[in-house]
C-alpha positions as CSV (number, residue, x, y, z in Angstrom):
1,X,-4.1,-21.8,-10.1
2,X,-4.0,-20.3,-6.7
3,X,-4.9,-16.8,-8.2
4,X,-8.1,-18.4,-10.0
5,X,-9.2,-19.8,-7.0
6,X,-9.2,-16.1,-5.2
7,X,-10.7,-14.9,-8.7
8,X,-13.4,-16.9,-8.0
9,X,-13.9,-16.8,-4.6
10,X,-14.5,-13.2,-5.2
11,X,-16.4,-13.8,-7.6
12,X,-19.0,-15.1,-5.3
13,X,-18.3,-12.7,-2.8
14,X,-19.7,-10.0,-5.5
15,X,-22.0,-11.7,-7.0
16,X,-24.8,-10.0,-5.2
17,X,-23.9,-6.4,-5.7
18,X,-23.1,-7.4,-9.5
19,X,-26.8,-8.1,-9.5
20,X,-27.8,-5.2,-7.8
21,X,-25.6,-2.6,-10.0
22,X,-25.2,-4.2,-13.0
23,X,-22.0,-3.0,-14.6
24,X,-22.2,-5.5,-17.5
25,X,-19.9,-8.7,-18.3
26,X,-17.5,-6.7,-20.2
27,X,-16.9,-4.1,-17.2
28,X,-16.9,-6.8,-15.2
29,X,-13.9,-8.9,-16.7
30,X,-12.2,-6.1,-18.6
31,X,-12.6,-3.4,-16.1
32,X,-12.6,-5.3,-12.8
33,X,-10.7,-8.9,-13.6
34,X,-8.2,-7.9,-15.6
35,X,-6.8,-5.7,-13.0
36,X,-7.4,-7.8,-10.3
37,X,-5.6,-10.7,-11.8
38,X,-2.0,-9.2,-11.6
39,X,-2.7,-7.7,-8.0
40,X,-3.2,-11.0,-6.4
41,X,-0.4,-13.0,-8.7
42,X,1.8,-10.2,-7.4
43,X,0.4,-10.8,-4.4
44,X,1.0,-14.7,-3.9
45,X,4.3,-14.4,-6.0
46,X,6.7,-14.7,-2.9
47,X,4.7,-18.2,-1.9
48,X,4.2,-19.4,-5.3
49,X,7.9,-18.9,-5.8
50,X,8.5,-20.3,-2.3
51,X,6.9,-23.5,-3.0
52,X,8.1,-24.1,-6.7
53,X,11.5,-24.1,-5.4
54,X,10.9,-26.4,-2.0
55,X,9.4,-28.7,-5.3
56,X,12.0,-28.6,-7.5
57,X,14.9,-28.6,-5.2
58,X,13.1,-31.7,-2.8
59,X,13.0,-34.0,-6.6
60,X,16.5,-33.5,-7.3
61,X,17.5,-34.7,-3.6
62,X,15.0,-37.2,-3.6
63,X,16.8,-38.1,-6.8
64,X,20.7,-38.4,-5.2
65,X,21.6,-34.9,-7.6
66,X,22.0,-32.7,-4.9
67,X,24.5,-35.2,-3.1
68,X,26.1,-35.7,-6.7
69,X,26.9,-31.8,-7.2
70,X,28.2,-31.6,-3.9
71,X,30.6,-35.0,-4.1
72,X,32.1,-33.5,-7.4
73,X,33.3,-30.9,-5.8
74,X,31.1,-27.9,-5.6
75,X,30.4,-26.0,-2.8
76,X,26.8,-25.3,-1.5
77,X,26.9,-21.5,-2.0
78,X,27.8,-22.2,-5.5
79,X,24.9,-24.0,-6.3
80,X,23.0,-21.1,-4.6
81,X,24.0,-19.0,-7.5
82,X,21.3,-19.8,-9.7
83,X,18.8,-19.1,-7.4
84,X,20.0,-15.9,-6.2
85,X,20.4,-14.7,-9.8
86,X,16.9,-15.9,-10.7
87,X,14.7,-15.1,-7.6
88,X,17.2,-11.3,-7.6
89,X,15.3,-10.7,-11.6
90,X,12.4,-11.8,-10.1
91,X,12.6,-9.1,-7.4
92,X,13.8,-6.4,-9.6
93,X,10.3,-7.3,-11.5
94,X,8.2,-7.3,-8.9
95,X,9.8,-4.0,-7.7
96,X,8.7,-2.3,-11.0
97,X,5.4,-4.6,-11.2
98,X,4.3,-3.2,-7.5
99,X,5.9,0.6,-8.3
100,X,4.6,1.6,-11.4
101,X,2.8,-1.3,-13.0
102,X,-0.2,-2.6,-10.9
103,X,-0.9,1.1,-9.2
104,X,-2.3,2.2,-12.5
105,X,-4.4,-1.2,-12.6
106,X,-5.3,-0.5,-9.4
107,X,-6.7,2.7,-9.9
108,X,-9.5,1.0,-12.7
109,X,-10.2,-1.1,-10.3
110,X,-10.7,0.9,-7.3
111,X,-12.8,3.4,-9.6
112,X,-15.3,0.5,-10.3
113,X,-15.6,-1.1,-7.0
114,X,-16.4,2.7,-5.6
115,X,-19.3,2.9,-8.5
116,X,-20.8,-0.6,-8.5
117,X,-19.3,-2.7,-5.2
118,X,-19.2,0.3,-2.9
119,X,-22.2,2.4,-1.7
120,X,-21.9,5.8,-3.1
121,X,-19.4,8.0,-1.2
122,X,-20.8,11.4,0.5
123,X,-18.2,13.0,2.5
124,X,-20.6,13.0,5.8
125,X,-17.9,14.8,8.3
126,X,-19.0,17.6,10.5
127,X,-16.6,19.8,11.8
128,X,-13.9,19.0,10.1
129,X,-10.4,20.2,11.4
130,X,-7.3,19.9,9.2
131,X,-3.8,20.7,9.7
132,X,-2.5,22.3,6.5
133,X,1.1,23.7,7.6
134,X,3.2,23.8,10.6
135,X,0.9,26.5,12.3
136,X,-1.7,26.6,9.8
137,X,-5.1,24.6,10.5
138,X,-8.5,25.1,8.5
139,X,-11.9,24.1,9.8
140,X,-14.8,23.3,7.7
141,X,-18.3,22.8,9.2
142,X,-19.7,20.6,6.3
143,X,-18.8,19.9,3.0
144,X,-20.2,18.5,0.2
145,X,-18.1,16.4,-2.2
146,X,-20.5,16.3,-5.4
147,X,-20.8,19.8,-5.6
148,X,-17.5,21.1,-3.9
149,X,-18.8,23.6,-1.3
150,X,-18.4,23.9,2.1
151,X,-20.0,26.1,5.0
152,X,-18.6,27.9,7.5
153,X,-15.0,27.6,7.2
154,X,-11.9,29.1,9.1
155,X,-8.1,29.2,8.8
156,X,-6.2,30.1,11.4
157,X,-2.4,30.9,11.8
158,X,-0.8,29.7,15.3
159,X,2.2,30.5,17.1
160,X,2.5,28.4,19.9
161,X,-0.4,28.8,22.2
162,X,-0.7,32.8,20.5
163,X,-3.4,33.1,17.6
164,X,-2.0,35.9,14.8
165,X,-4.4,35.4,12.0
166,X,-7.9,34.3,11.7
167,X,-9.7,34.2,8.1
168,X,-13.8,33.1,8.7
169,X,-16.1,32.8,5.2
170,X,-19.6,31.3,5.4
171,X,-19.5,29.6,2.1
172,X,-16.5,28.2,0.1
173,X,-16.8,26.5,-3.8
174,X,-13.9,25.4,-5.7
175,X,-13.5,26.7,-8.9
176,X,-12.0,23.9,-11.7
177,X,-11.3,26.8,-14.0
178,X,-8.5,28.7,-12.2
179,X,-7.9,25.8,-9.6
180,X,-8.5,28.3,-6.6
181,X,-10.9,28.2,-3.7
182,X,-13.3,31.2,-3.4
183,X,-14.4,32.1,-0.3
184,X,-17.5,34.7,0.4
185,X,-18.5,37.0,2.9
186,X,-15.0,36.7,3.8
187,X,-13.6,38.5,7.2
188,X,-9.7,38.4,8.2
189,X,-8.5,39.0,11.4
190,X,-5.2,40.2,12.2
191,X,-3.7,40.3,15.7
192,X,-0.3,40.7,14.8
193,X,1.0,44.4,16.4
194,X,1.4,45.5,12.4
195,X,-2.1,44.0,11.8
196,X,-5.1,45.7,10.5
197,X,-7.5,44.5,13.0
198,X,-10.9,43.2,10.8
199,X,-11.3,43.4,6.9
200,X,-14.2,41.8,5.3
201,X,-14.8,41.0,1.5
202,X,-17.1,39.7,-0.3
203,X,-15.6,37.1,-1.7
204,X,-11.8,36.1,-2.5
205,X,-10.1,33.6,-4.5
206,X,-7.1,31.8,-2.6
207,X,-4.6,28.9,-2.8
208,X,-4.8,26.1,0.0
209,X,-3.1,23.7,0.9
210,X,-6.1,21.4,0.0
211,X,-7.8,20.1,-3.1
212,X,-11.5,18.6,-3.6
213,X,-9.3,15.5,-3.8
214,X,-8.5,14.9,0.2
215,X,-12.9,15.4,0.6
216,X,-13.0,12.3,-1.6
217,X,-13.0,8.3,-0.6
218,X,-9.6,7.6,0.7
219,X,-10.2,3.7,0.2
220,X,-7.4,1.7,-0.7
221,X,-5.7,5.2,-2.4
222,X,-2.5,4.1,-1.3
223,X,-2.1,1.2,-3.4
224,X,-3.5,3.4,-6.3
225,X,-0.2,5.4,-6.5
226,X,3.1,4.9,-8.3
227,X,6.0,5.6,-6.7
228,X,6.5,9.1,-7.8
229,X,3.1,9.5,-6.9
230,X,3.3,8.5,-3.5
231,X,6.1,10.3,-2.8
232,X,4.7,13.1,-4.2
233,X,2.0,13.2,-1.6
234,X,3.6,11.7,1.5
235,X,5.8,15.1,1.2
236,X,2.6,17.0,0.6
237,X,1.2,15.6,3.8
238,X,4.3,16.0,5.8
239,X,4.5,19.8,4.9
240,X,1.0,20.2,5.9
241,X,2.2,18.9,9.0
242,X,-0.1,16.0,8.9
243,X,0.3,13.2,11.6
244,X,-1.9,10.2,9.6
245,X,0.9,9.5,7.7
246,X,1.3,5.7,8.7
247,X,-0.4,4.0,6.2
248,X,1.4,5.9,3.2
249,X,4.9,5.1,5.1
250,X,4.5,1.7,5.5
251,X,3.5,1.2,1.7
252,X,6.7,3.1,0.7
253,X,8.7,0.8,2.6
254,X,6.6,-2.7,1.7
255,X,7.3,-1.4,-1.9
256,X,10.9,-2.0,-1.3
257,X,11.3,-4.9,1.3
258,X,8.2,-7.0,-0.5
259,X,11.0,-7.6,-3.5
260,X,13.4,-8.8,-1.1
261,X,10.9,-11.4,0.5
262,X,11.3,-13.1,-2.8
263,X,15.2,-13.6,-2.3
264,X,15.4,-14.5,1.1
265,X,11.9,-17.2,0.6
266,X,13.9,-18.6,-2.4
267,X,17.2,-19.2,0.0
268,X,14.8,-20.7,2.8
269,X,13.6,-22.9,-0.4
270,X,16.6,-24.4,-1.4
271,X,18.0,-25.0,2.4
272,X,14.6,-26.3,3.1
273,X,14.6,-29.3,0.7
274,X,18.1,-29.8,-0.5
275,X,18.5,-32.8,2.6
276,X,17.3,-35.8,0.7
277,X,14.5,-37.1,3.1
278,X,13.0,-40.6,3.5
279,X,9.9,-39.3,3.7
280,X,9.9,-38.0,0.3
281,X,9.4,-34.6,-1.3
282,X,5.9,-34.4,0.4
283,X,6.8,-33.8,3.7
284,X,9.6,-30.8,2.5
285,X,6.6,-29.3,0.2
286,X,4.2,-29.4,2.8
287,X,6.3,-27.5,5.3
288,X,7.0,-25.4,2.6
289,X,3.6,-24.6,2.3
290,X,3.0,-24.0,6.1
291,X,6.6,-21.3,6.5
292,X,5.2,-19.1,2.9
293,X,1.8,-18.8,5.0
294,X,3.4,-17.8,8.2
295,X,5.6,-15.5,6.4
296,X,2.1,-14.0,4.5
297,X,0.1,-13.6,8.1
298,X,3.4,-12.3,9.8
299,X,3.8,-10.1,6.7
300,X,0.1,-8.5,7.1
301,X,0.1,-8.6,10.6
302,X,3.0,-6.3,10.9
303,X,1.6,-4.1,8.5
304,X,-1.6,-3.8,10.1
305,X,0.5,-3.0,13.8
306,X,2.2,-0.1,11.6
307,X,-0.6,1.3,10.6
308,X,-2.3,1.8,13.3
309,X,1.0,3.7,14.8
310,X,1.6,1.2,17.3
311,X,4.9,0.3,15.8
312,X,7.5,2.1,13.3
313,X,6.7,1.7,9.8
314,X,10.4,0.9,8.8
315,X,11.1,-1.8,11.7
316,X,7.4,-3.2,10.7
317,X,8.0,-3.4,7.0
318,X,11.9,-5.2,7.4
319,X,10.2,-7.3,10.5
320,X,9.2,-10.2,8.4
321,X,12.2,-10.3,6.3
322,X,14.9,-10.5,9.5
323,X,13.2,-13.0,11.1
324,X,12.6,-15.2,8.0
325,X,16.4,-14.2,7.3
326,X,17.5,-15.7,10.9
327,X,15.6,-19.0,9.8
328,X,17.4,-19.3,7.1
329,X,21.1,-18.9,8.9
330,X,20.0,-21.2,10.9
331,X,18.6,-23.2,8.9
332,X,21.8,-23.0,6.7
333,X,23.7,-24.2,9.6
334,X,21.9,-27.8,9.6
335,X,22.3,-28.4,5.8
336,X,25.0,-30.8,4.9
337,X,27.9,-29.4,2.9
């Protein structure tokens, strides 16, 4: 229910560009919808989760059951068991679900936001500088991402504050055929003492470090990666010697402590609303509500921090889960046994 009501909350959020580009109603759902669904249910599972066990667990102490167990003799960690093993498949799903599952949904629906919610991307950068090794950088003056050309571009080899090569071409084109740059009116510097001084060339075809693919829209392309993928090009970017490399991290770690959130919520769950309250279950479900949606903001906010470098990605990403861990102790504490 909750993900319906963010369905259609976009929904009317798009509406407008959906009249303005017109993908169709069978774009729309199949395309669009369909992949959107699963993100958000993924999403909200730690809360939905959250709250169906504050519910269930509240009725059977509203009900004297949870008192009952724990008279006939079992201990309160034993009737944790069946939570742990249910919310641990849970997270072993989502793990695969947020790894390999909803990245390739995501890319569909990335691809058709770009073409009909999104203006049309032109990579508009002007002097573009880009560090493609330890002491390699390459500057391009402009570029243009529909045709794959760029003006005016230089690599340069660095060793310390001492420049050993310099390569200059006006014009560069990528060519799909042999998946090579080729440069023209090409002249290489050398300042090395075994160097050649200046050759020039008309044109040369050459392997960098770069593909047409880092001069497309970056929106959202972390969350369009599997796994493999994103480790893939985290290590591409780290042996470019890249220092942007935040936003990839903290995804690779959120990929791994996200499934835990689902354990550790569950736990704060059954703690919550095992005390039989004479207020009733409302009370316990309604705070239940209120600690998943301070777990969600703390969860984004911490995110957001890491991505902008101000804090380490790995402390960021296992943040939420500690504190919300440290409730639970305690809150374990205060739960008769």
């Amino acid at each position: 229910m909750l993900t319906l009501v963010i369905c259609m909350i976009d929904i009317v959020e798009k509406n407008d560009d959906f009249i303005k580009t017109k993908p169709g109603l069978y774009k729309i759902v199949f395309q669009y919808y369909a992949n959107f669904f699963p993100y958000i249910a993924n999403m909200l599972s730690p809360i939905t989760i959250f709250i169906g066990t504050v519910f269930m667990t509240s009725r059977l102490a509203a009900r004297t059951e949870i008192i009952a167990i724990l008279g006939s003799g079992i201990s309160f960690v034993r009737l944790l068991l069946p939570y742990i093993a249910g919310s641990g498949m849970i997270a072993l799903g989502t793990w695969y679900l947020i790894g390999y599952v909803i990245p390739d949904a995501n890319k569909k629906r990335i691809a058709f936001e770009l073409v009909y919610v999104k203006n049309p991307f032109h990579f508009d950068g002007r002097n573009t500088h880009i560090k493609i090794g330890k002491d390699s950088y390459f500057y391009v003056q402009t570029y243009n991402n529909e045709t794959h050309e760029g003006s005016n571009c230089t690599l340069e080899k660095v060793e310390g504050t001492r420049l050993l090569k310099k390569l200059k071409a006006d014009r560069m084109k990528w060519i799909k055929e042999i998946g090579k740059w080729r440069l023209e009116n090409v002249r290489m510097f050398d300042f090395t003492p075994a160097g050649k001084g200046l050759v020039t060339l008309e044109k040369i075809d050459t392997l960098l470090s770069i593909r047409p693919k880092d001069f497309e829209s970056q929106y959202m392309k972390y969350e369009t990666l599997t796994n493999t993928e994103l480790s893939t090009y985290l290590a591409e970017l780290r042996s470019r010697g890249a220092d942007n490399t935040e936003t990839y991290e903290v995804e690779q770690y959120l990929r791994i402590t996200y499934p835990f959130s689902v354990i550790i919520l569950t736990l704060i769950g059954v703690i919550l609303s095992a005390r039989k309250s004479r207020e009733g279950a409302g009370l316990q479900i309604a705070l239940g509500f209120v600690l998943a949606f301070v777990y969600i903001i703390f969860y984004i906010t911490s995110r957001t921090i890491a991505q902008a470098g101000s804090l380490d990605p790995l402390l960021a990403c296992w943040l939420p889960n500690i504190v919300f861990a440290g409730i639970g102790i305690v809150l374990y504490k205060s739960v008769p046994r």
